[in-house]
C-alpha positions as CSV (number, residue, x, y, z in Angstrom):
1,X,80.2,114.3,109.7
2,X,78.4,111.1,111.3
3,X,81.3,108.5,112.8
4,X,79.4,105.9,110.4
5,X,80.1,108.1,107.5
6,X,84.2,108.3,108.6
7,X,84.0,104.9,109.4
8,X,83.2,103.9,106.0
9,X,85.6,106.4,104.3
10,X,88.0,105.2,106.5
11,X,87.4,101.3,105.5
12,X,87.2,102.0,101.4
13,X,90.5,104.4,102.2
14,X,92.6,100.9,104.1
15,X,90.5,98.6,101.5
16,X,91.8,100.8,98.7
17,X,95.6,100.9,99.4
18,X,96.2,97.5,100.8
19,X,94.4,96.2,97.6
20,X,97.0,98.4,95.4
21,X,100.0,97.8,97.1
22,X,99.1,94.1,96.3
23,X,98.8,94.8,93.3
24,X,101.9,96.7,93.1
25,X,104.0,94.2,94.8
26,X,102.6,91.5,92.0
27,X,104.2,93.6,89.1
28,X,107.0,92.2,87.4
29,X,110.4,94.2,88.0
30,X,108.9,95.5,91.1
31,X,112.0,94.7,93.1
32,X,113.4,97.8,91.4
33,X,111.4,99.2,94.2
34,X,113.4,97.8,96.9
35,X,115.7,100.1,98.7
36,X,117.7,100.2,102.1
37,X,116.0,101.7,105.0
38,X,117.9,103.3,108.2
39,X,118.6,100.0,109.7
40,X,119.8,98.3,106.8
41,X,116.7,96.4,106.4
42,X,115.7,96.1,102.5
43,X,111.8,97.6,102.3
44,X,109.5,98.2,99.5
45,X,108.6,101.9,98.1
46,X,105.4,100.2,96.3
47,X,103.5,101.8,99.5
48,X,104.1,104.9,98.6
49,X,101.8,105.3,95.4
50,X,99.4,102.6,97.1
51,X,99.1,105.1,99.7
52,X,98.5,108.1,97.6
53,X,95.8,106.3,95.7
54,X,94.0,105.3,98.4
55,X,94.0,108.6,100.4
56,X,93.3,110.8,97.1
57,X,90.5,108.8,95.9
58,X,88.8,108.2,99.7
59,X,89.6,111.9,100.5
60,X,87.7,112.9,97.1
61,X,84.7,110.3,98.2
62,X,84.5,111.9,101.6
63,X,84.2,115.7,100.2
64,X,81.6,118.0,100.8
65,X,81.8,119.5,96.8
66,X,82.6,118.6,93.7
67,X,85.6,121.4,93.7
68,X,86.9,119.9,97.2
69,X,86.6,116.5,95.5
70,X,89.0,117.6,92.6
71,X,91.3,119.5,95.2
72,X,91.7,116.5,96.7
73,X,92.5,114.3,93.7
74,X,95.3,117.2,92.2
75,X,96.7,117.2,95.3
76,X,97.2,113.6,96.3
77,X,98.1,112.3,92.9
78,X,99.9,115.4,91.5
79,X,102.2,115.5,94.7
80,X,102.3,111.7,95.0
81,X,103.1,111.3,91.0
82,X,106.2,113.8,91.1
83,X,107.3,111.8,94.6
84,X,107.4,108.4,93.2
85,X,109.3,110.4,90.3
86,X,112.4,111.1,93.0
87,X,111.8,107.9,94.3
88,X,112.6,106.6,91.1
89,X,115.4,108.5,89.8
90,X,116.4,110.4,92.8
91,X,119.1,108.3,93.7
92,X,121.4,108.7,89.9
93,X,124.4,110.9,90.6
94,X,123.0,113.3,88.3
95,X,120.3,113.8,90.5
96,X,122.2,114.4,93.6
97,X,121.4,117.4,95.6
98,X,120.8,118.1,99.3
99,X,117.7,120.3,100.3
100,X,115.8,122.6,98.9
101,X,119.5,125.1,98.2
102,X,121.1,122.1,96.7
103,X,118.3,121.6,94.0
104,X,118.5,125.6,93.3
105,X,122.1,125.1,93.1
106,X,122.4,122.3,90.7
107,X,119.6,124.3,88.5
108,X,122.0,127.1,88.7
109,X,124.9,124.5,87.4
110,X,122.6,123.7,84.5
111,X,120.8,120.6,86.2
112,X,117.5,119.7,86.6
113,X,117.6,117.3,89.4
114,X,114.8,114.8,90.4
115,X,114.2,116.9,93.3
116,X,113.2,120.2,91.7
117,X,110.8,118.6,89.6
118,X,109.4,116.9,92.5
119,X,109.1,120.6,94.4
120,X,107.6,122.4,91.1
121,X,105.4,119.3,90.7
122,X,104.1,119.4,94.1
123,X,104.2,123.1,94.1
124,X,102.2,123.3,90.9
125,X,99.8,120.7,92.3
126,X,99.2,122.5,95.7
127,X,98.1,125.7,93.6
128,X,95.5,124.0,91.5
129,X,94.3,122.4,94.3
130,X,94.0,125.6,96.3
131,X,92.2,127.4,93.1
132,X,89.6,124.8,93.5
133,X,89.2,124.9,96.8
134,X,88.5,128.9,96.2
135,X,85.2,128.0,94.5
136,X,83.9,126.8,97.8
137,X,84.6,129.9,99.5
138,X,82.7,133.5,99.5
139,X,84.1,136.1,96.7
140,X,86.8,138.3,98.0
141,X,87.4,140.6,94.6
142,X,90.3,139.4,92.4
143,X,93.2,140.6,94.9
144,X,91.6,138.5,97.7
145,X,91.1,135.6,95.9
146,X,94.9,135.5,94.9
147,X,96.1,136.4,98.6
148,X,93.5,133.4,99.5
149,X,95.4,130.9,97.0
150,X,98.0,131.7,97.2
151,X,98.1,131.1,100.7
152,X,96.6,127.9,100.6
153,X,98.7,126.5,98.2
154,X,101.5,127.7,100.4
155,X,99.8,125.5,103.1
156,X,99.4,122.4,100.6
157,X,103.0,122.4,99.7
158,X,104.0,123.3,103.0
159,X,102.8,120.2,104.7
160,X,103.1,118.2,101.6
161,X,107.2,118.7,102.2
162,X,106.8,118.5,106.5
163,X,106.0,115.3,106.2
164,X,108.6,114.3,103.7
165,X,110.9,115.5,106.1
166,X,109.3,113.7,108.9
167,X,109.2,110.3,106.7
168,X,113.0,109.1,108.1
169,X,111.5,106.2,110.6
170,X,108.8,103.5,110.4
171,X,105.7,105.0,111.0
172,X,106.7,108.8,112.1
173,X,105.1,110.4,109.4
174,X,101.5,108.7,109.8
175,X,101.5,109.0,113.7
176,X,102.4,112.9,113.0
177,X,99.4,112.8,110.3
178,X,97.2,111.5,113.2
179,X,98.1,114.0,115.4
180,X,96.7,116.8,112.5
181,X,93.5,114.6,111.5
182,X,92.3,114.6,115.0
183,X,90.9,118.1,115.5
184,X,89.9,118.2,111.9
185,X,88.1,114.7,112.0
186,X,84.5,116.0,113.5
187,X,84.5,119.1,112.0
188,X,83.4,120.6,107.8
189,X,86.5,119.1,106.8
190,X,86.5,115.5,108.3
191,X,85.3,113.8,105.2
192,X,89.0,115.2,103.6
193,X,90.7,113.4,106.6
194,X,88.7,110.3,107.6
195,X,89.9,108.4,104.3
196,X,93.3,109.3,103.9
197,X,93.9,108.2,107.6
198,X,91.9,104.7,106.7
199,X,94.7,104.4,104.3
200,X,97.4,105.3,106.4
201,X,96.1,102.9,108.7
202,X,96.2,100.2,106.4
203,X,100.0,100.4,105.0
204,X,100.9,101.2,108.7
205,X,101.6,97.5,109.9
206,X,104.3,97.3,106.7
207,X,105.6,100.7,107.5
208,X,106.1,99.8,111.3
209,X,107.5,96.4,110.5
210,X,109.7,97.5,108.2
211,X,108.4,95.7,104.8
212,X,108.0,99.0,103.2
213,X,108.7,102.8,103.4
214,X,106.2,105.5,102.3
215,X,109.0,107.2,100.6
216,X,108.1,110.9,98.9
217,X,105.2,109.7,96.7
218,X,103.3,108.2,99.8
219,X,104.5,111.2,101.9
220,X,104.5,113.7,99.8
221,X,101.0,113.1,99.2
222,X,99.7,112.4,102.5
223,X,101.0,115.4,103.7
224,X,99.3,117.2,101.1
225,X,95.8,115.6,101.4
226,X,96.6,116.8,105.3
227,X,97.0,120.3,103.7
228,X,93.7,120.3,101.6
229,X,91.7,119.3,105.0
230,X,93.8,122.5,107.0
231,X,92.9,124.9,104.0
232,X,90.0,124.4,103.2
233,X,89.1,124.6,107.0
234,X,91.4,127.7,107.8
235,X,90.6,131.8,106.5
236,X,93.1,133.9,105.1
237,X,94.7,134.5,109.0
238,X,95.0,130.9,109.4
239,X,96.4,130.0,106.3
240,X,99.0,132.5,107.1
241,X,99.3,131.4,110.3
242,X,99.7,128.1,109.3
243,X,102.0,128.5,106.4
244,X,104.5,130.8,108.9
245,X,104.5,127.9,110.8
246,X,105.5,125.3,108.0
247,X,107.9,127.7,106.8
248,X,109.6,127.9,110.6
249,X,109.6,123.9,110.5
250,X,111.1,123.9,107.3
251,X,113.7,126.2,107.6
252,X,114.7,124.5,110.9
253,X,114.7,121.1,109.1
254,X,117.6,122.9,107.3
255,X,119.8,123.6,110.3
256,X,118.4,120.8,113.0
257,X,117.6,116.7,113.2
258,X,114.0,116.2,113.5
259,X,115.2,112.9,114.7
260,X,117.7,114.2,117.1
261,X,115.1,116.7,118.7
262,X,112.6,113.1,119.1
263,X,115.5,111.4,120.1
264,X,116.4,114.1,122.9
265,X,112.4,114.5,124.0
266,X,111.3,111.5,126.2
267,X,107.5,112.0,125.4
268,X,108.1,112.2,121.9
269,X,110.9,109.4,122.1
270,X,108.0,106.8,123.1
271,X,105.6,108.2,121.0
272,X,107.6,107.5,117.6
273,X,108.8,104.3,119.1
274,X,105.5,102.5,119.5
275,X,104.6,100.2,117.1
276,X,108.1,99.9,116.2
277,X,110.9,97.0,115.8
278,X,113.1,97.3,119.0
């Protein structure tokens, strides 16, 4: 993909959320939004859903097919949709559950917390997009094309959730999202990448400065749009390879701090540091 072609996805992608999360900040009642980061700071989770409708909509502009364009679209808003849902509601007693355990557990107990619908919603959403994406790819008889979904919606989902779990500091989760969009950026699936980062970019100052949080609908959806680009640019061996990996993450994320292990890492100290209120 030309860099003028990125470059403009990139632009409508920034132009796109900025332009809703003015608009969202302008709705009456959106202080409802307002919640207390790490710091004690009071942000806004408005940027959330202005993120996921800039990156979906850009990522669907910058697609090489109608099918990836839709992939792209189910999987931003889909996962972005059941994020804002947890943003919402998430934090009502009834809806208290720790990791992804907890949420089985309270299921167990008769209660659907905001947190299972937010992993069935993103789950559900990572296999349609995958299902499209399979239209763009050569046959593999019926058995390979489940394997082939199945495995890349195990690889939207996947990253989808990372980056929730990433999303605990200003700016973390996009600076991680720039790390994966760099080797995909000038290759068959840079058109998927070039706009979601343009909108990353664009909520980025508020993020850093601490005026909003992406919370799990901006995450959430990021992380999948990530997922879309790695799928639709990976075979069946890298999808596996790639969703072992996620699953290593995430089951690690169960047992140790992601922000400890930054904390502890002097390269990756200064790294999620930059940007950032001292």
């Amino acid at each position: 993909m030309s860099a003028v072609r990125s470059l403009a996805l990139a632009t409508a992608g920034g132009l796109v959320a900025r332009a809703a999360l003015r608009v969202l900040r302008a709705v009456p009642g959106v202080d409802a939004l307002d919640r207390t980061n790490f710091r004690g700071n009071t942000v806004t989770l408005a940027a959330g859903p202005a993120l996921a409708i800039g990156a979906a909509t850009s990522a669907a502009a910058g697609a090489g097919s109608v099918p990836a364009a839709g992939a792209a679209l189910v999987a931003g808003l889909g996962s972005g949709a059941v994020g804002f849902y947890d943003d919402v509601v998430g934090g009502r007693p009834e809806h208290k559950a720790k990791g992804f355990r907890g949420h089985l557990g309270a299921l167990r107990e008769g209660r659907v917390t905001s947190g299972f619908v937010k992993i069935a919603g993103v789950g559900a959403a990572a296999l349609g997009a995958s299902a499209l994406l399979a239209a763009d790819r050569p046959a593999r008889g019926r058995l390979g094309t489940v394997v082939d979904v199945a495995l890349g919606a195990g690889v939207i989902a996947g990253t989808a959730n990372l980056f929730n779990l990433l999303d605990l500091r200003p700016g973390r989760a996009i600076k991680a999202g720039a790390l994966v969009a760099a080797p995909l950026a000038g290759g068959p699936a840079g058109g998927l990448v070039a706009g979601p980062m343009g909108a990353a970019a664009g909520i980025l100052p508020d993020d850093l400065d601490e005026r909003a949080m992406l919370g799990d609908a901006g995450a959430n959806a990021f992380g999948a749009l990530l997922g879309v680009a790695l799928a639709a640019r990976t075979g069946p061996a890298g999808r596996a390879a790639l969703l072992a990996g996620l699953a290593g993450l995430t089951a690690a994320s169960e047992k140790v701090s992601f922000t400890q292990v930054i904390q502890r890492t002097p390269v990756l100290r200064e790294v999620d540091a930059l940007g950032r209120r001292p």
